[in-house]
N, C-alpha and C positions, 0 to 999 in steps of 0.2 A: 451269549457270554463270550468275553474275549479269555485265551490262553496268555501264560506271562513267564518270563526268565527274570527271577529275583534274582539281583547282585548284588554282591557284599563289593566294597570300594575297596578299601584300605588292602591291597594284598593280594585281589581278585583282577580287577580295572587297571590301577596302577601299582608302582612300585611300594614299598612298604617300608619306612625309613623311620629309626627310632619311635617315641613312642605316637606322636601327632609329625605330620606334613604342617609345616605352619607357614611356607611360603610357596607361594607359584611356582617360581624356579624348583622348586624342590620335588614339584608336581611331575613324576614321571609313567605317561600313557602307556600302560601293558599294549603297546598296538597288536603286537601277536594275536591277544583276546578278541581283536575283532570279526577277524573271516570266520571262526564260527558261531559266531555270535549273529553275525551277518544271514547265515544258513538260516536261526531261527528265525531271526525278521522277516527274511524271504518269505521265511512257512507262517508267518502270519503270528507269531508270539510279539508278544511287547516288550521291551527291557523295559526293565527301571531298577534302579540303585535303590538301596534299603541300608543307610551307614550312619553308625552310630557318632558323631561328632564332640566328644565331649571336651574336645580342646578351646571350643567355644566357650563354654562355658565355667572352662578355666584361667580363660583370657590369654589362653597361647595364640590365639589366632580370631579373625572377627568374619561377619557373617558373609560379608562383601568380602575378603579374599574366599570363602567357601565359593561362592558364587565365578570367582573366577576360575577356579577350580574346576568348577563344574560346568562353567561354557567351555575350557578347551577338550572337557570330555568328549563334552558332545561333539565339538566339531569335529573330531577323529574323529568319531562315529561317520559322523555326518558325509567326510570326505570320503567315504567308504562306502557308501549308501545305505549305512543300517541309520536308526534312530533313535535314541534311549528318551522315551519320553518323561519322566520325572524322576527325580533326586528326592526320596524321601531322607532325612536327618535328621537326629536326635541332638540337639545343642545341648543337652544336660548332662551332667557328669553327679552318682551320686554324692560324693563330697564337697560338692557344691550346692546342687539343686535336690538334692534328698528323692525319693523313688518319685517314676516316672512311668507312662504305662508303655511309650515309646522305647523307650532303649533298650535292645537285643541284650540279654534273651527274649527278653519281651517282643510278642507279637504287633503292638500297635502300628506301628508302620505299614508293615505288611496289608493288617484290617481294614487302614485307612486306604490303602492303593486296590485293592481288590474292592470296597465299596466305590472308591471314583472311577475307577475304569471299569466296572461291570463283568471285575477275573472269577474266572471258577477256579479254584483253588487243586481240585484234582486234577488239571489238565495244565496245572506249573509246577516248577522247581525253582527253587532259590540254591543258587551257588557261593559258598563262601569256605573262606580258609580257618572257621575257628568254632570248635563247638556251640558257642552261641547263637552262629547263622542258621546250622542245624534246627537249633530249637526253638529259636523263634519262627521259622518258618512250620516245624510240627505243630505247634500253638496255634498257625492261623489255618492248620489241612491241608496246607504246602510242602509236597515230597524236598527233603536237603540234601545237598550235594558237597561233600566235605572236602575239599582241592586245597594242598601244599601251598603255602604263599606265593605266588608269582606262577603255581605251574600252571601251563596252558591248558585250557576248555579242552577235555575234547567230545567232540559232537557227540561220537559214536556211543559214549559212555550216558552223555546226557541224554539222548534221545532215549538208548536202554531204560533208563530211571522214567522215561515220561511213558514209554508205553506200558511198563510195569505195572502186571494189576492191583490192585491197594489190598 
């Protein structure tokens, strides 16, 4: 079974600007977040983003700028030798799309990335800056990590929380 660092986007990854990022330019890379993000890759964890999108589905923004969004993530990453292997997102919003099983608090995201990549759920953390990352992540047996918007990873804290016994 593979281990994994769930990440919240919005406030975690990049900067966090009213209520939706609805343009590229506006898309600004926490780069800080990477060297220890980097450390987990080394150690064999997977990233992946777990972020809720409901600007999609509000028609502030469309799926194709997400997706642009989400390649210049990656390539920070990338230029740095980590790898965020997938962007889970929630396009629904419920005043639009009425309940969803995906959108944080809700676990789906999370269930669906720990059944494709084969993650054991006690041996990750999901990090995010808002009580819902929290809880979606205890919904799917994923210890949470609750970080200030924008403050920086830090390892020593994360790692505390992975060896912790349940």
């Amino acid at each position: 079974m593979n281990k994994a660092i769930f990440l919240d986007r919005d406030g975690v990854l990049n900067h966090e600007i009213h209520d939706y990022i609805t343009r590229l330019e506006d898309f600004e890379v926490l780069e800080y977040q990477i060297p220890p993000l980097k450390r987990f890759f080394d150690e064999g964890y997977l990233l992946v983003v777990i972020t809720n999108q409901g600007g999609i589905a509000l028609k502030r923004y469309t799926e194709e700028t997400l997706a642009e969004m989400h390649e210049l993530l990656f390539n920070k990453f990338e230029e740095q030798g980590a790898e965020i292997i997938h962007a889970y997102y929630c396009p629904h919003h419920p005043t639009v799309s009425g309940e969803c099983e995906c959108r944080k608090p809700k676990s789906g995201m999370l269930l669906e990335a720990i059944a494709e990549y084969d993650i054991d759920p006690a041996l990750s953390v999901m990090i995010g800056d808002k009580p819902r990352d929290v809880e979606a992540a205890n919904g799917a047996g994923v210890k949470g990590i609750l970080i200030a918007p924008d403050e920086q990873i830090d390892y020593d804290k994360v790692k505390a929380v992975l060896e912790a016994k349940a």
